[in-house]
C-alpha positions in Angstrom: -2.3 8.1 58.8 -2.2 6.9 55.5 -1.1 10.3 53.8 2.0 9.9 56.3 2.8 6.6 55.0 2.7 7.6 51.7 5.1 10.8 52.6 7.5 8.6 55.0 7.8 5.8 52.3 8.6 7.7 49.4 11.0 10.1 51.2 13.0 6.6 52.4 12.9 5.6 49.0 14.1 8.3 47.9 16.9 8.6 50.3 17.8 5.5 49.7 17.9 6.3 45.8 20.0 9.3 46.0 22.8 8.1 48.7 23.3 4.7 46.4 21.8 2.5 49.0 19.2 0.9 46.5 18.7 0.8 42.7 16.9 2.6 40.9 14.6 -0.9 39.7 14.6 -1.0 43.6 12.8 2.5 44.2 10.5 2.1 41.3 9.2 -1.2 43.3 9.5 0.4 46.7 7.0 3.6 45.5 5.0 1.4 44.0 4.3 -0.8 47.1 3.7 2.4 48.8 1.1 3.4 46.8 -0.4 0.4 46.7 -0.3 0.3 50.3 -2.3 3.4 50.4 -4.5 2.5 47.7 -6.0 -0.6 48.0 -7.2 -0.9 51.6 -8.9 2.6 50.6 -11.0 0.9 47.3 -11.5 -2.4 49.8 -13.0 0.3 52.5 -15.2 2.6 50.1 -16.4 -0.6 48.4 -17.4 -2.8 51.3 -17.9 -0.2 54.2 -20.3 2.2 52.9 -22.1 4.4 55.6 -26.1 3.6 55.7 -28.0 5.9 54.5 -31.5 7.4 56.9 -34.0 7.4 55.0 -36.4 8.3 57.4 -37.7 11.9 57.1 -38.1 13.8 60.8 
């Protein structure tokens, strides 16, 4: 899901760069917020939602 956010939101973006809609200031924010979409809940889950670990030998 969040690799087709990423692909989705830049290919907008980029539409919208290339067919004049936005600026290009615009798309530089746009990928950004993108990425940062995608980024930052994934450090929030690998930092607070590690999988337990068994340590009990069978």
């Amino acid at each position: 899901m969040m690799f087709t956010g990423l692909t989705f939101g830049t290919i907008f973006a980029l539409y919208g760069l290339t067919h004049n809609i936005i600026s290009r200031d615009r798309y530089s924010f746009l990928v950004a917020a993108v990425i940062a979409c995608a980024v930052i809940p994934t450090l929030i889950a690998s930092r607070f939602f590690l999988p337990e670990q068994n340590s009990r030998c069978d």
